[in-house]
C-alpha positions in Angstrom: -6.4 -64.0 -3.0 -10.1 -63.9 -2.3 -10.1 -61.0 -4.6 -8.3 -63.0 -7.2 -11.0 -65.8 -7.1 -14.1 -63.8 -7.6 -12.6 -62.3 -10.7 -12.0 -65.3 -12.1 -15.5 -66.3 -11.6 -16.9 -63.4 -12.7 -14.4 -63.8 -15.7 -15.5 -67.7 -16.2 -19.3 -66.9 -16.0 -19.4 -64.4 -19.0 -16.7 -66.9 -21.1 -19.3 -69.5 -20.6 -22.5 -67.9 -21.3 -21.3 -66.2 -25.0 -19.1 -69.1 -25.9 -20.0 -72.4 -24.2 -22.8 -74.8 -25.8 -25.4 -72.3 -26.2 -22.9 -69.2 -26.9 -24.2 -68.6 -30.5 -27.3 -68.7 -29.9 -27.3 -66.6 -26.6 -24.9 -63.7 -28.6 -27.7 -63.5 -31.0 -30.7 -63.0 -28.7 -29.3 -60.9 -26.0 -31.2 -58.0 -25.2 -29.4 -54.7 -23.6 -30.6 -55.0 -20.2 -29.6 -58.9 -20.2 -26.1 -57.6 -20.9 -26.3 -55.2 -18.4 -27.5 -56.9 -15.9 -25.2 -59.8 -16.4 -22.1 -57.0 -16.3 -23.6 -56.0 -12.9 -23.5 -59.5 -11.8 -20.1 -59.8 -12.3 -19.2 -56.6 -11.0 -20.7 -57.4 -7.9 -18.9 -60.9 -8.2 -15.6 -59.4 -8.4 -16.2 -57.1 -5.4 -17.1 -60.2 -3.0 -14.4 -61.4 -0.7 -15.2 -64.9 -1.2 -17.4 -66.5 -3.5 -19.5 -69.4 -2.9 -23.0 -70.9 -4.2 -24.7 -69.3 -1.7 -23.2 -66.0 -2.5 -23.6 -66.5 -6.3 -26.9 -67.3 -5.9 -27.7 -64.1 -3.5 -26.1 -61.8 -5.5 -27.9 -62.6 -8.7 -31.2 -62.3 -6.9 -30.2 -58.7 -5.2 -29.7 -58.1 -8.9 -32.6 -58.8 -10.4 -34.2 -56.8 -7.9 -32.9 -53.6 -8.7 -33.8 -54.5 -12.7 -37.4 -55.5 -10.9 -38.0 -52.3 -9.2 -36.3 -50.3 -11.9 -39.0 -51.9 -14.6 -35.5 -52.3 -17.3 -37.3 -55.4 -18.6 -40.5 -57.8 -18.0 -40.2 -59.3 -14.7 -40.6 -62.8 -16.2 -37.6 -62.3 -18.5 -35.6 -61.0 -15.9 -36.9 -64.6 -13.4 -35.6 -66.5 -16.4 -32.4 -64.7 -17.1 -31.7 -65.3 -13.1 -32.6 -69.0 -13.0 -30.3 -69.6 -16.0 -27.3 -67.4 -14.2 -27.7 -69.9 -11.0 -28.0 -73.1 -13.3 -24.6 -72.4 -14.0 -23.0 -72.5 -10.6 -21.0 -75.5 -11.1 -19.7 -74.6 -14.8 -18.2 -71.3 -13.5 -17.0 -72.9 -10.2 -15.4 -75.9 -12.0 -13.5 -73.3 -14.4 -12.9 -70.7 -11.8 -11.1 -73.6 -9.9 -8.9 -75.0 -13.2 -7.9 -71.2 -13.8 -7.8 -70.6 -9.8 -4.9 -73.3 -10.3 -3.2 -72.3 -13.5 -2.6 -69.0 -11.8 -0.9 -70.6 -8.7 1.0 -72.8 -10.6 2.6 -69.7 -12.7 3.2 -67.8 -9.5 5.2 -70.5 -7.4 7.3 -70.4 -11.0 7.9 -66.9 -11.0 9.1 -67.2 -6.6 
């Protein structure tokens, strides 16, 4: 189940980034490495037994540590893409939670 909810966050951070408020704009000025780096976030999301802010948060700055040492972008545009992932905590827990339920409520149906 644990399993279930981090893919859901993952799932509910990237659906929020390219098509909530600022989607348009964000498809548009995206650079490679931002899209990699957000794919690793997730991936490393949806690996995590159990995700809280705490673990969001620390798993977006292990990260942007490997895009640091690797050089794959400026290390001020990689700080900004990583405060803007951790802004969004609430957003992608809020959703996680709605879908969390939707989920449940289709699987006591299907019992």
């Amino acid at each position: 189940m644990a399993f279930l909810g981090a893919s859901i966050a993952g799932i509910a951070a990237t659906a929020y980034f390219f098509f909530g408020p600022k989607g348009k704009k964000n498809q548009k000025h995206v650079k490679a490495w931002a899209i990699k780096m957000k794919a690793d976030v997730i991936e490393k999301l949806e690996t995590a037994r159990e995700i809280t802010e705490p673990v969001y948060h620390e798993i977006i700055e292990s990260v942007s540590k490997e895009y640091k040492k690797g050089k794959k972008a400026a290390q001020i545009d990689i700080d900004e893409l990583a405060k803007d992932l951790k802004k969004h905590w609430k957003t992608i827990s809020v959703s996680a939670q709605s879908v969390k339920k939707d989920i449940l409520k289709g699987a006591k149906k299907i019992k």
